[in-house]
CHARMM internal coordinates of N, CA and C (Angstrom, degrees):
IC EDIT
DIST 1 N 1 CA 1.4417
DIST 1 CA 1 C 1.5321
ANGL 1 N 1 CA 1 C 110.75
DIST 1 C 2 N 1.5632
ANGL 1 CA 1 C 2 N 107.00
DIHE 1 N 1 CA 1 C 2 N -30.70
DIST 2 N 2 CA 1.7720
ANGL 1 C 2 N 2 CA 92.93
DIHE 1 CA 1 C 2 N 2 CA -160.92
DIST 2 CA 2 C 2.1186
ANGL 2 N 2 CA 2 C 82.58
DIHE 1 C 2 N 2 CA 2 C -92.50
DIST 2 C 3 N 1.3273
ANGL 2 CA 2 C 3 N 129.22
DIHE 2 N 2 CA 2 C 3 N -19.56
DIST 3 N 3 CA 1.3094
ANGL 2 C 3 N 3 CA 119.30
DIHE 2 CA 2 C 3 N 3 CA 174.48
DIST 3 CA 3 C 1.5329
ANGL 3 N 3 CA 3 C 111.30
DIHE 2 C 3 N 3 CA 3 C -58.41
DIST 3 C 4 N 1.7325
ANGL 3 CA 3 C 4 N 113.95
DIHE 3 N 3 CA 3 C 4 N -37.83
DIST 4 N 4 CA 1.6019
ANGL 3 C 4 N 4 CA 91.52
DIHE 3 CA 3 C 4 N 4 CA 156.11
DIST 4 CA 4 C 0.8050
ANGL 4 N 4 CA 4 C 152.30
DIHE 3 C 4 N 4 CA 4 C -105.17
DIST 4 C 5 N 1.5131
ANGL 4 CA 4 C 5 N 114.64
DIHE 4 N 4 CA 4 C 5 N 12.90
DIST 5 N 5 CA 1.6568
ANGL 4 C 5 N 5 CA 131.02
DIHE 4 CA 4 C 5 N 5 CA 158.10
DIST 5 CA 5 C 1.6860
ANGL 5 N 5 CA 5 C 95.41
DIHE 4 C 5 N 5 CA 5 C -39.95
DIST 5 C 6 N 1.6593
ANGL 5 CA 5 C 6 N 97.63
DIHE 5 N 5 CA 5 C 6 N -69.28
DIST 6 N 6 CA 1.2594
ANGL 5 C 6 N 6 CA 105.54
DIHE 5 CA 5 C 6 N 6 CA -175.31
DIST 6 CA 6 C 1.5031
ANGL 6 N 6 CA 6 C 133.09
DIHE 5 C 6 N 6 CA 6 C -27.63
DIST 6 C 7 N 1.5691
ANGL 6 CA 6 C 7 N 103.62
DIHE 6 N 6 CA 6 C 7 N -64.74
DIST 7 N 7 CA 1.3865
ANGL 6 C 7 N 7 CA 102.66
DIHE 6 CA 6 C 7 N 7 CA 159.82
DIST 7 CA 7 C 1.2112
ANGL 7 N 7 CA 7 C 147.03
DIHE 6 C 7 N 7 CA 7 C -87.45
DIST 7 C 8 N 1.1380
ANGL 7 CA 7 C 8 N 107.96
DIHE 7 N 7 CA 7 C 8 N 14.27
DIST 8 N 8 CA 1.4824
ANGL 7 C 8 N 8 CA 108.18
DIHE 7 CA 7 C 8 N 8 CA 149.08
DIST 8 CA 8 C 1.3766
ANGL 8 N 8 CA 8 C 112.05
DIHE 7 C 8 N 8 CA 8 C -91.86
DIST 8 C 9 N 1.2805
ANGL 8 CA 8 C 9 N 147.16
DIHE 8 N 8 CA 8 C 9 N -52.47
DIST 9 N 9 CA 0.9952
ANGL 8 C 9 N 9 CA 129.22
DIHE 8 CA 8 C 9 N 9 CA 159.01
DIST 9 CA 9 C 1.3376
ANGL 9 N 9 CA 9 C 136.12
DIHE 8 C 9 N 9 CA 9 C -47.32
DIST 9 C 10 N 1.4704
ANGL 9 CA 9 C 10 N 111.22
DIHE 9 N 9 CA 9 C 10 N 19.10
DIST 10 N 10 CA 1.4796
ANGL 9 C 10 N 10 CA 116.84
DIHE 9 CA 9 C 10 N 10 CA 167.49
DIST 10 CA 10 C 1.7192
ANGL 10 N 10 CA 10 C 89.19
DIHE 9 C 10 N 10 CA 10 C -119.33
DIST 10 C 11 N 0.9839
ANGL 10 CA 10 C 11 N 123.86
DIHE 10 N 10 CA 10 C 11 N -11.07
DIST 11 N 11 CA 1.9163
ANGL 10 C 11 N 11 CA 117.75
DIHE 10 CA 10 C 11 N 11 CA 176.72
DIST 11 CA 11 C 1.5228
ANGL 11 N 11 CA 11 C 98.08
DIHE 10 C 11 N 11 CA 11 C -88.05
DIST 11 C 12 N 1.0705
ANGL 11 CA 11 C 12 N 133.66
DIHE 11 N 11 CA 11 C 12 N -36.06
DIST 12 N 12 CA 1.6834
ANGL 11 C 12 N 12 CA 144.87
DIHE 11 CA 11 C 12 N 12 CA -138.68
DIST 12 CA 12 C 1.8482
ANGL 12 N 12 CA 12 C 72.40
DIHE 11 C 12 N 12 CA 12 C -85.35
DIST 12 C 13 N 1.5568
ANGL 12 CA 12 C 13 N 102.69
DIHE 12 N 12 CA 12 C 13 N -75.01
DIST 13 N 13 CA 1.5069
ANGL 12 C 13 N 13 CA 119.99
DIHE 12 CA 12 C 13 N 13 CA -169.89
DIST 13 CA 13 C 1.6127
ANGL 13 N 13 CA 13 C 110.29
DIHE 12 C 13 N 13 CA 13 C -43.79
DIST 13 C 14 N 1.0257
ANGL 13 CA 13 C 14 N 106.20
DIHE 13 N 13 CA 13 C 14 N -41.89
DIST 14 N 14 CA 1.4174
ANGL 13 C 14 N 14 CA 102.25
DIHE 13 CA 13 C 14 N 14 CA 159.74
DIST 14 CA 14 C 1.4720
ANGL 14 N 14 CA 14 C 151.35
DIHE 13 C 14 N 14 CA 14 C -51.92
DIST 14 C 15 N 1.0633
ANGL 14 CA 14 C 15 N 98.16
DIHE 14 N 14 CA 14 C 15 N -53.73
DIST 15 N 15 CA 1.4251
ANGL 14 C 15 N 15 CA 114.77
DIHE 14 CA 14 C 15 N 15 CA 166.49
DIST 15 CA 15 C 1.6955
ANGL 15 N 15 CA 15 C 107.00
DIHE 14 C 15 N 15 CA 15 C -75.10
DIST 15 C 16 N 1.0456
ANGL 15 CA 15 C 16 N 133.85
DIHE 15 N 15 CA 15 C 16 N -46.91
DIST 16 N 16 CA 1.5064
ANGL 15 C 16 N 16 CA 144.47
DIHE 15 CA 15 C 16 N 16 CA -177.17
DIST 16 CA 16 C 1.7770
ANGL 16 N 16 CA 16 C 95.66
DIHE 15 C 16 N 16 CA 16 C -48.80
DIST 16 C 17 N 1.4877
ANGL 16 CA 16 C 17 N 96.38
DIHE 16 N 16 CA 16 C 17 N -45.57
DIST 17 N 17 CA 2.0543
ANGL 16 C 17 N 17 CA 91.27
DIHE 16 CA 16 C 17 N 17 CA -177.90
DIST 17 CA 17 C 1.3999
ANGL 17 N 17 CA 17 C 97.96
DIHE 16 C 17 N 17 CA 17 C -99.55
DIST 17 C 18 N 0.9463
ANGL 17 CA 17 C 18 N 152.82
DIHE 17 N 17 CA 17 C 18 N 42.10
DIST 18 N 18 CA 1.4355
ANGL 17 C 18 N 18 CA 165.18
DIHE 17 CA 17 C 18 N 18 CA -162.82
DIST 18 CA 18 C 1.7185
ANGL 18 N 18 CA 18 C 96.66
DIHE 17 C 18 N 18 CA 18 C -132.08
DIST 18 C 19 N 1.6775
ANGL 18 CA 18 C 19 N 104.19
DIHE 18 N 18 CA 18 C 19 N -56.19
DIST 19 N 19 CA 1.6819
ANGL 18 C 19 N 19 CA 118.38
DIHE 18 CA 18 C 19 N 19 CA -162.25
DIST 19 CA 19 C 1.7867
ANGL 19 N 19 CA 19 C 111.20
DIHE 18 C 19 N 19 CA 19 C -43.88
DIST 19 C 20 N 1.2182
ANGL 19 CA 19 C 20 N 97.68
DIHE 19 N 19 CA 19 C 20 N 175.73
DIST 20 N 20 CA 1.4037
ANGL 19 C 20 N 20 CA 91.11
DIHE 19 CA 19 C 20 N 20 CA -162.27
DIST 20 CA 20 C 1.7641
ANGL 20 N 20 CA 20 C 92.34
DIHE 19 C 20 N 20 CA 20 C -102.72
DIST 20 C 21 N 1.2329
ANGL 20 CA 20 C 21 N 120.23
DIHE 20 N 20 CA 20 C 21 N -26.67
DIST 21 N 21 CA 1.3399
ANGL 20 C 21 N 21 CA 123.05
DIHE 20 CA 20 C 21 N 21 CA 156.17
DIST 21 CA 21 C 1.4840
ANGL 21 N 21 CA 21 C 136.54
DIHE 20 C 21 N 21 CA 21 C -26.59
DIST 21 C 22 N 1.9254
ANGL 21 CA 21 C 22 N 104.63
DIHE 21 N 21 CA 21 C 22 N -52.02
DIST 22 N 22 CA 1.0124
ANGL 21 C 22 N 22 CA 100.85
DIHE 21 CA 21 C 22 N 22 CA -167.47
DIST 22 CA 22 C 1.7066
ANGL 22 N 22 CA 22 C 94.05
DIHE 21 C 22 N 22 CA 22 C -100.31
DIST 22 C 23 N 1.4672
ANGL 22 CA 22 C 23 N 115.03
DIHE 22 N 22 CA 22 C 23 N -1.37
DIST 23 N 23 CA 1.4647
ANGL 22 C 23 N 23 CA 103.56
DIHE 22 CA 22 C 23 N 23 CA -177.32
DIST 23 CA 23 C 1.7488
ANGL 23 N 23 CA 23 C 102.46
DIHE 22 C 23 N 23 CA 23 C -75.75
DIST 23 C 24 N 1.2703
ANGL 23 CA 23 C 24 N 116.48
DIHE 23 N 23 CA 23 C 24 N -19.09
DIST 24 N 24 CA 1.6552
ANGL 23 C 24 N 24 CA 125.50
DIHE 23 CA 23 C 24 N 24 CA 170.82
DIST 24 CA 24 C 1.0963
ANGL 24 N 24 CA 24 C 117.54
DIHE 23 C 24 N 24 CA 24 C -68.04
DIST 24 C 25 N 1.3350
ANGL 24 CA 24 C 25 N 113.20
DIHE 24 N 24 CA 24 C 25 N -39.33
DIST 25 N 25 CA 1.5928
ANGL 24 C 25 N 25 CA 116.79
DIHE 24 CA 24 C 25 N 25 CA -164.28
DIST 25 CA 25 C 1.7537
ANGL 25 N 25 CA 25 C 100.46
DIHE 24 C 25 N 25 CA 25 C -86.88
DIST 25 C 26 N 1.5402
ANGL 25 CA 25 C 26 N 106.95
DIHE 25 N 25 CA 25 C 26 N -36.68
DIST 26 N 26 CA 1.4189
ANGL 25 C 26 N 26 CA 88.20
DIHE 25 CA 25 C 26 N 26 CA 172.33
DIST 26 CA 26 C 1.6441
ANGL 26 N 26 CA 26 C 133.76
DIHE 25 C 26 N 26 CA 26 C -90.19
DIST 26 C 27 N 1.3083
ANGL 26 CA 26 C 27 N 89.22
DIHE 26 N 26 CA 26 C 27 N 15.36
DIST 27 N 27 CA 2.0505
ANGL 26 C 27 N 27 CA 121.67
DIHE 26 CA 26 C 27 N 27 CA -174.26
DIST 27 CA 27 C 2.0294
ANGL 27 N 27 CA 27 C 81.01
DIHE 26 C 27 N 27 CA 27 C -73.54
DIST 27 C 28 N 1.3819
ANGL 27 CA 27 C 28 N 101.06
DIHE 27 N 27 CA 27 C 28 N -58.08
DIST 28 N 28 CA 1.2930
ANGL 27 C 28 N 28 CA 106.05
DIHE 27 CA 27 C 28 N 28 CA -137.04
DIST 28 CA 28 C 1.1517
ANGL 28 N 28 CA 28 C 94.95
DIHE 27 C 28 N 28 CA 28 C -80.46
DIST 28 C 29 N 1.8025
ANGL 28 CA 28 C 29 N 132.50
DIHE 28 N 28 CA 28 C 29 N -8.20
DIST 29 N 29 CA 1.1938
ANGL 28 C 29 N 29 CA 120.11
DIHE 28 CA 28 C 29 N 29 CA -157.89
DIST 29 CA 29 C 1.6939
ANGL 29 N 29 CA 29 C 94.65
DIHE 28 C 29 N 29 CA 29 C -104.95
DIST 29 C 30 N 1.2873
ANGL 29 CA 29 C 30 N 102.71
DIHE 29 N 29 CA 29 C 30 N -15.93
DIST 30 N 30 CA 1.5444
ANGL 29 C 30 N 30 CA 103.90
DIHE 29 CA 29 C 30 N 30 CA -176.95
DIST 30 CA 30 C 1.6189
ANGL 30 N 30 CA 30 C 117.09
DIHE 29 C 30 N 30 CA 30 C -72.01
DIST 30 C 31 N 1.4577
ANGL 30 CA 30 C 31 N 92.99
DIHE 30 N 30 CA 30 C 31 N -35.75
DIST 31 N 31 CA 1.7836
ANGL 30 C 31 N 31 CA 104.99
DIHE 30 CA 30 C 31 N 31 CA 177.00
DIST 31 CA 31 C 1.3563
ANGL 31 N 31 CA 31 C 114.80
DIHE 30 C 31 N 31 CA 31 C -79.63
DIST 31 C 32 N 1.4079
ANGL 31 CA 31 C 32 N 109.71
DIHE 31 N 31 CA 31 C 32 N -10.80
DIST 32 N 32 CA 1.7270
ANGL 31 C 32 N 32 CA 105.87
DIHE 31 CA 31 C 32 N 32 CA 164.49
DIST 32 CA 32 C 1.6186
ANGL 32 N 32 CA 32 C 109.94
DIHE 31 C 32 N 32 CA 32 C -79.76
DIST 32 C 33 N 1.4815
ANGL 32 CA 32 C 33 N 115.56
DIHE 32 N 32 CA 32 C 33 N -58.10
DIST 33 N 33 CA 1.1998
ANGL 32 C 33 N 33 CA 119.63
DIHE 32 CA 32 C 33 N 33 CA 161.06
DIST 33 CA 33 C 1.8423
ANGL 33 N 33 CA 33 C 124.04
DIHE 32 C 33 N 33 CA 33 C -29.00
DIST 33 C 34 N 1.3380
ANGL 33 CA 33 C 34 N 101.79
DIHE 33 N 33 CA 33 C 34 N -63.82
DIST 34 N 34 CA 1.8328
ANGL 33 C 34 N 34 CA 97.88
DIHE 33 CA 33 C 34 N 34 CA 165.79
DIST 34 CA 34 C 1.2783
ANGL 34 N 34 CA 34 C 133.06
DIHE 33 C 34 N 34 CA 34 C -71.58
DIST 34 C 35 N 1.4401
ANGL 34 CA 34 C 35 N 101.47
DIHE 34 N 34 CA 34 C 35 N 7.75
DIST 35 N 35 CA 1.5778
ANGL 34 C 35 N 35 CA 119.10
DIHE 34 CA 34 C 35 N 35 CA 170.76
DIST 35 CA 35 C 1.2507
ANGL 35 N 35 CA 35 C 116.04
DIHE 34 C 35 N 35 CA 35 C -83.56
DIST 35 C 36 N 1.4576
ANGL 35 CA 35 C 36 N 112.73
DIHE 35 N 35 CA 35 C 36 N -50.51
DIST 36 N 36 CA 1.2847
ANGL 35 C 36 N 36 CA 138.90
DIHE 35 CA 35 C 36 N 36 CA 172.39
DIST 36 CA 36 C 1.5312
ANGL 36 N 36 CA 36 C 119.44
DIHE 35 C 36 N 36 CA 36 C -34.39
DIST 36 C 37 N 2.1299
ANGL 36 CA 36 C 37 N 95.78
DIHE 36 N 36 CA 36 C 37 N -69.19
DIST 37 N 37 CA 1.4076
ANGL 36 C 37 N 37 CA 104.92
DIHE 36 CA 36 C 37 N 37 CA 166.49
DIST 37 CA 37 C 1.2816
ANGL 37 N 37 CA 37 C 121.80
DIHE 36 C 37 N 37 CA 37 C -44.20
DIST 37 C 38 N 1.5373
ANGL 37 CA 37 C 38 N 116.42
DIHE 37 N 37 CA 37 C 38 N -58.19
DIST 38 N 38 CA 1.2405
ANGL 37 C 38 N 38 CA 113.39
DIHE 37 CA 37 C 38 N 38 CA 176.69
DIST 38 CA 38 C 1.4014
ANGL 38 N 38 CA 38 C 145.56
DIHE 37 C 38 N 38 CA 38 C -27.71
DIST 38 C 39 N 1.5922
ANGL 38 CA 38 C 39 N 104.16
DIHE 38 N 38 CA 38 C 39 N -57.89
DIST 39 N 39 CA 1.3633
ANGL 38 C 39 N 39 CA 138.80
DIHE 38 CA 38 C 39 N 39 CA 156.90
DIST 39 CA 39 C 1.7825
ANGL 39 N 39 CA 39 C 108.38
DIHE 38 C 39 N 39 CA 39 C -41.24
DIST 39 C 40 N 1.3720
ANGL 39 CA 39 C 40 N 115.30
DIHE 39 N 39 CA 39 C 40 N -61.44
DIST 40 N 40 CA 1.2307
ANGL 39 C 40 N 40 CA 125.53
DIHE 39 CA 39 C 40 N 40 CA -167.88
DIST 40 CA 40 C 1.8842
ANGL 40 N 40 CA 40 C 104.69
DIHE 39 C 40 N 40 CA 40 C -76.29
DIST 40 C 41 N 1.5107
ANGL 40 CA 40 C 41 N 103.52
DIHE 40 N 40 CA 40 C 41 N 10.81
DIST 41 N 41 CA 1.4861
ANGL 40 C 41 N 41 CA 102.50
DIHE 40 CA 40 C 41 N 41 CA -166.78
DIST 41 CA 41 C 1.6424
ANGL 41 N 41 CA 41 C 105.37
DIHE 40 C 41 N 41 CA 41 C -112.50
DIST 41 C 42 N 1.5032
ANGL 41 CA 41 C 42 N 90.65
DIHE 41 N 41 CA 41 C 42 N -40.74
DIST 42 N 42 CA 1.4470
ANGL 41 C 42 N 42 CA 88.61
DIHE 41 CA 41 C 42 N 42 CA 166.47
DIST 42 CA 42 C 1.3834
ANGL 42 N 42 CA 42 C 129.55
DIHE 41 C 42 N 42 CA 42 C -93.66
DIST 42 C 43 N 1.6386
ANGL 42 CA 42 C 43 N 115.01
DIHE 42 N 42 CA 42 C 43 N -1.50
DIST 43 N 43 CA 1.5444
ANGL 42 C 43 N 43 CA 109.27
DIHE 42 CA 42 C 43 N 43 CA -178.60
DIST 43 CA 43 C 1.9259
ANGL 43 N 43 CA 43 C 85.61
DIHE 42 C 43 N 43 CA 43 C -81.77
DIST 43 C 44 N 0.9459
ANGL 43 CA 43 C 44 N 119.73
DIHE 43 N 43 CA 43 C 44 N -1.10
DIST 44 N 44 CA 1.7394
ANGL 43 C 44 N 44 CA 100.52
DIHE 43 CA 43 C 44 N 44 CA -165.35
DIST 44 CA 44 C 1.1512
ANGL 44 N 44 CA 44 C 83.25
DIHE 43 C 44 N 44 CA 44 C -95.95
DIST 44 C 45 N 1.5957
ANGL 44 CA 44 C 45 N 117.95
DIHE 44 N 44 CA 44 C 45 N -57.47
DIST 45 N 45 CA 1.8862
ANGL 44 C 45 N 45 CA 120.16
DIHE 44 CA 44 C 45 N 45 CA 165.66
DIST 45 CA 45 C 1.5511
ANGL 45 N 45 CA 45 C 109.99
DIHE 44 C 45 N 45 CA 45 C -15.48
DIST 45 C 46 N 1.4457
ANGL 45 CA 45 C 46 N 141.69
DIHE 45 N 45 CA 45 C 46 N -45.81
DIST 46 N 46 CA 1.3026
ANGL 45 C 46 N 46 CA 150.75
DIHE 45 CA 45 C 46 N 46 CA 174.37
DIST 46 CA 46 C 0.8987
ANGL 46 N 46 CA 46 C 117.82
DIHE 45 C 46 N 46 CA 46 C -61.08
DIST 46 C 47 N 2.0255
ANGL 46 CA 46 C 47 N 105.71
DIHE 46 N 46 CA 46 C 47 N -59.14
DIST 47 N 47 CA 1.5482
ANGL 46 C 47 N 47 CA 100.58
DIHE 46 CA 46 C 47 N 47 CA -171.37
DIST 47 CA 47 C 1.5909
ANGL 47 N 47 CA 47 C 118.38
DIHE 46 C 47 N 47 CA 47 C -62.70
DIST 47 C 48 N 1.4889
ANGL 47 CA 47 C 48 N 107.48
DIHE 47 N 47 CA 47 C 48 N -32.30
DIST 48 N 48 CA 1.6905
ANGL 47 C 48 N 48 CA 116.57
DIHE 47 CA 47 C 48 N 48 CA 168.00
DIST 48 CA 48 C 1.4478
ANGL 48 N 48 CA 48 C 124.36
DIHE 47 C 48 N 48 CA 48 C -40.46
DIST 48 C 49 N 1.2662
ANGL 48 CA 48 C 49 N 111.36
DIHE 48 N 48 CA 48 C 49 N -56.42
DIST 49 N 49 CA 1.0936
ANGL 48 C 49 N 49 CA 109.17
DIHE 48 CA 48 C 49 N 49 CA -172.36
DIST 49 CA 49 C 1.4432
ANGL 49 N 49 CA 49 C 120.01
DIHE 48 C 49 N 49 CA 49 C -97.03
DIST 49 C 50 N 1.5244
ANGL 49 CA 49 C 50 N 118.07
DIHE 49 N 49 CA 49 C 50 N 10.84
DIST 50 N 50 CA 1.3508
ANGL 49 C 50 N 50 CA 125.04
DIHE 49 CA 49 C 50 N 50 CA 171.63
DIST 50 CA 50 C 1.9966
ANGL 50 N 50 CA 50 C 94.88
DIHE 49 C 50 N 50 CA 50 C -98.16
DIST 50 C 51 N 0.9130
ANGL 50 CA 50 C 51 N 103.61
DIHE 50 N 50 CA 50 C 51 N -40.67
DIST 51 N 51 CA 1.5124
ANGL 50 C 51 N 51 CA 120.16
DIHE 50 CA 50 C 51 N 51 CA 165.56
DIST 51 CA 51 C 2.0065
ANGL 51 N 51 CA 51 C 104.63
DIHE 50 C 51 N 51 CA 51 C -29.07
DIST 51 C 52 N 1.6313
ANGL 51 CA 51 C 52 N 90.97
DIHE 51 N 51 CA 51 C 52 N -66.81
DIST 52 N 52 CA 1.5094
ANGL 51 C 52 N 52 CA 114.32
DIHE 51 CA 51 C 52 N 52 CA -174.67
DIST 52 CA 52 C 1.6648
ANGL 52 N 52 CA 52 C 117.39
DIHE 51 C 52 N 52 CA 52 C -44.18
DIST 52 C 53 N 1.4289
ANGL 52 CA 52 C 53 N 93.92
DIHE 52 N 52 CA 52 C 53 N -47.47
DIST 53 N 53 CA 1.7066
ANGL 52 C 53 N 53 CA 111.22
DIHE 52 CA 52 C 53 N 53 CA -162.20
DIST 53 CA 53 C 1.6096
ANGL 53 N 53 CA 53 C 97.03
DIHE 52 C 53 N 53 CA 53 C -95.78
DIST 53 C 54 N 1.1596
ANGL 53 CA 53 C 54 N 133.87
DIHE 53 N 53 CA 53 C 54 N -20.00
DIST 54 N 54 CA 1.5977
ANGL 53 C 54 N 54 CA 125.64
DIHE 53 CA 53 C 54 N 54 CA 155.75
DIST 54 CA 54 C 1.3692
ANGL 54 N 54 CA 54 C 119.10
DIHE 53 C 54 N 54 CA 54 C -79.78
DIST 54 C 55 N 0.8853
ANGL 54 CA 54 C 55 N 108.96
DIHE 54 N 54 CA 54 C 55 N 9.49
DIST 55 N 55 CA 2.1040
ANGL 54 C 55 N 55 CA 115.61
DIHE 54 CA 54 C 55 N 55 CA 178.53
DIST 55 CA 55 C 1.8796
ANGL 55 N 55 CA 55 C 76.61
DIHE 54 C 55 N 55 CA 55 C -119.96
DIST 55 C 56 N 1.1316
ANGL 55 CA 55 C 56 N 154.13
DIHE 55 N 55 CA 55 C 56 N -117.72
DIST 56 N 56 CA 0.9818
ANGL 55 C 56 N 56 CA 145.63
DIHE 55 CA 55 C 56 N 56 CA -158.23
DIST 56 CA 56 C 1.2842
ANGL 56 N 56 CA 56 C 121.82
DIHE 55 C 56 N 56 CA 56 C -36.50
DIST 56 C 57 N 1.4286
ANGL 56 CA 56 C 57 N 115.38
DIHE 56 N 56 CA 56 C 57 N 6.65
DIST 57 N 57 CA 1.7361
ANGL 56 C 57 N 57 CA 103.10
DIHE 56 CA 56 C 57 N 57 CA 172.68
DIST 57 CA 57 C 1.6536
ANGL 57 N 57 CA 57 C 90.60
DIHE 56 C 57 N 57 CA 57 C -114.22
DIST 57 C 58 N 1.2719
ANGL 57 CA 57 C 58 N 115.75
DIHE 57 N 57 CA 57 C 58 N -28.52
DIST 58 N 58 CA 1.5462
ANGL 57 C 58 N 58 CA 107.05
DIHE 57 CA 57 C 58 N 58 CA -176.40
DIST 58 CA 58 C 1.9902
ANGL 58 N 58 CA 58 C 112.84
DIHE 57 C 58 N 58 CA 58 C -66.54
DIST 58 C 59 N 1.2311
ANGL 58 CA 58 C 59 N 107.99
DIHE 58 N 58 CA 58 C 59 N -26.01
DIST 59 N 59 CA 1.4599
ANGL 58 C 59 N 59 CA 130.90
DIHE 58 CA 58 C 59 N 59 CA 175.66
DIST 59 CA 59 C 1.1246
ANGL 59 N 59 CA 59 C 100.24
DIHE 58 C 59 N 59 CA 59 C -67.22
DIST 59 C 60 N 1.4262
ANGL 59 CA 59 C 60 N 144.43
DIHE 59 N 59 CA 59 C 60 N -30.46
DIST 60 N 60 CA 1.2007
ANGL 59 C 60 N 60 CA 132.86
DIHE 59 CA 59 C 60 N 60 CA -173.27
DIST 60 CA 60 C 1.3123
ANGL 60 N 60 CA 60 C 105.46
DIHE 59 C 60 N 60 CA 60 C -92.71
DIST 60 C 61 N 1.5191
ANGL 60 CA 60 C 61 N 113.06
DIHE 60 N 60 CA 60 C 61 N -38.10
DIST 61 N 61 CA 1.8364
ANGL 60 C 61 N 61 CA 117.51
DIHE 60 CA 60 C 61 N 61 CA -166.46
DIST 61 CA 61 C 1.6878
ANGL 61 N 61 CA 61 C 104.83
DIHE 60 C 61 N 61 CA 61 C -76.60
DIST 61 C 62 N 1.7324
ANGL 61 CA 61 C 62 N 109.46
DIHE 61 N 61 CA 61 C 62 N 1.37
DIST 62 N 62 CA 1.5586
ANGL 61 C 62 N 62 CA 105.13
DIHE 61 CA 61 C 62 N 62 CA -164.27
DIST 62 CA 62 C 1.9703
ANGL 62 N 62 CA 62 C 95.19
DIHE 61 C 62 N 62 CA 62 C -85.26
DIST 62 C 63 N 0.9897
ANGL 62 CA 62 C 63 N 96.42
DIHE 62 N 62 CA 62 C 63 N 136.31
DIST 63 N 63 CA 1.2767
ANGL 62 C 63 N 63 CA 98.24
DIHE 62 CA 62 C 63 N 63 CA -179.66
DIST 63 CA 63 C 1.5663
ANGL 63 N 63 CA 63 C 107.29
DIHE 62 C 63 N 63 CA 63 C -107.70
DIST 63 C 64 N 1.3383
ANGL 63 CA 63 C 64 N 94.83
DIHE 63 N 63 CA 63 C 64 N 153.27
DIST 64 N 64 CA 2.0376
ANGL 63 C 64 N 64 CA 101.97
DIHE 63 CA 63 C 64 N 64 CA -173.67
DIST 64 CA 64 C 1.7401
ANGL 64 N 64 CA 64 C 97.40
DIHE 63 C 64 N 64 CA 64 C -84.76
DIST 64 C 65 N 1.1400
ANGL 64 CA 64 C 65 N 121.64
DIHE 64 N 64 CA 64 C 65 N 149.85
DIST 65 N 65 CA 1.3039
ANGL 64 C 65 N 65 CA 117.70
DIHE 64 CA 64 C 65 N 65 CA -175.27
DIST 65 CA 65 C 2.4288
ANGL 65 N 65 CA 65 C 84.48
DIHE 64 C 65 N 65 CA 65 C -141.24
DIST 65 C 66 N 1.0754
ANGL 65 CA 65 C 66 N 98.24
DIHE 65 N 65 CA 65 C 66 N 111.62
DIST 66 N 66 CA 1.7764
ANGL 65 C 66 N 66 CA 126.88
DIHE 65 CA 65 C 66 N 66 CA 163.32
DIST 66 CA 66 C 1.9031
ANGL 66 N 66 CA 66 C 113.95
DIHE 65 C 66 N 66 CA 66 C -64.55
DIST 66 C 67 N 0.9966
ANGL 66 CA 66 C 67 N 125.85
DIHE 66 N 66 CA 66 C 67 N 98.34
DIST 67 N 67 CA 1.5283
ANGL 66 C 67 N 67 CA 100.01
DIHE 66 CA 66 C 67 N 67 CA -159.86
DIST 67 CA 67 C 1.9864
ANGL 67 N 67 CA 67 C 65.42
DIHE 66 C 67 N 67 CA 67 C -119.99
DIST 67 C 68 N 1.0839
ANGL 67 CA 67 C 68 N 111.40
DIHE 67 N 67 CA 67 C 68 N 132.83
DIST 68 N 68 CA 1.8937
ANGL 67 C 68 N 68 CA 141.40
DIHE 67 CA 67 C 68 N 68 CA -179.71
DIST 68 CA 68 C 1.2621
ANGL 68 N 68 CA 68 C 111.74
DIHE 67 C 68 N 68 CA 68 C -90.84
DIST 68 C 69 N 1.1248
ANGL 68 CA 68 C 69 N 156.09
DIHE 68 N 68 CA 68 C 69 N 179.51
DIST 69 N 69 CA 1.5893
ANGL 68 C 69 N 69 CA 166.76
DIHE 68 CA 68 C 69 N 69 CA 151.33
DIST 69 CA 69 C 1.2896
ANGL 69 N 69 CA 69 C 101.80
DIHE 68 C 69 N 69 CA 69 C -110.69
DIST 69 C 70 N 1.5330
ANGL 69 CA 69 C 70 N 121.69
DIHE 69 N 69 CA 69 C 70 N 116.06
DIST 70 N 70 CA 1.3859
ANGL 69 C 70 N 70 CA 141.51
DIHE 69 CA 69 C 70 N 70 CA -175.38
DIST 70 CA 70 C 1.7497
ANGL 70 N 70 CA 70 C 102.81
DIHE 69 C 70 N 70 CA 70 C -80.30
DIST 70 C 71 N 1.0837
ANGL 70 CA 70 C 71 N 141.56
DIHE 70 N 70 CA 70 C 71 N 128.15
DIST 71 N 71 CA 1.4808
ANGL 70 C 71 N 71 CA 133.01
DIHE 70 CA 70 C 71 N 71 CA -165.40
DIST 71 CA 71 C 1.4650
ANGL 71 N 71 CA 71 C 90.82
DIHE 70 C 71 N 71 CA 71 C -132.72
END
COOR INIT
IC SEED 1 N 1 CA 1 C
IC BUILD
């Protein structure tokens, strides 16, 4: 009895991820997911290169300071 619990619930499970339902639902969940990345790819893409141009603007504003020996 529990060998065909078993297999039917490996036919049931089958067909259920087989369905054309869940091949949609997990279509749709993947393209939210690679949306996500995306999003999270270019705001870091931003923070980098705003990152970039405040290290190269502070490099420019650094001024050289000469300190001499007064004799």
């Amino acid at each position: 009895m529990v060998f065909a619990a078993g297999f039917a619930t490996a036919v049931v499970g089958k067909m259920i991820l087989e369905s054309d339902a869940v091949k949609e639902l997990t279509s749709k969940g993947m393209d939210a997911v690679m949306s996500v990345k995306n999003d999270a790819e270019e705001a870091f893409q931003d923070v980098n290169e705003n990152t970039e141009d405040t290290v190269v603007d502070s490099k420019a504003k650094t001024t050289k300071i000469n300190i001499t020996e007064n004799e």
